[in-house]
C-alpha positions, 0 to 999 in steps of 0.5 A: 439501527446505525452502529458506528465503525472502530475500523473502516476498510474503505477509507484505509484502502483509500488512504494508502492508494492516495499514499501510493500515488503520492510516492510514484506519481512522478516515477519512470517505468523502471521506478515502478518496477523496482519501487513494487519489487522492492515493496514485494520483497519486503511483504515476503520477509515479513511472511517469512517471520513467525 
């Protein structure tokens, strides 16, 4: 029996690595860097927020 899917994990994961390849795919190290800190920074926030 086939069930059909309200979410799909894989495609989700998929979608937002192709997202971020797009956003750094021209990026030196140190954009990198500072684009993932500042990714981290956010992610940190928002744990911070009940």
């Amino acid at each position: 029996m086939k069930t059909t899917k309200k979410f799909d994990c894989v495609q989700m994961k998929r979608e937002a690595a192709k997202k971020i390849f797009e956003e750094t795919a021209k990026m030196s190290d140190r954009q990198l860097i500072a684009y993932w800190r500042k990714k981290l920074d956010a992610m940190r926030e928002r744990r911070k927020t009940p």
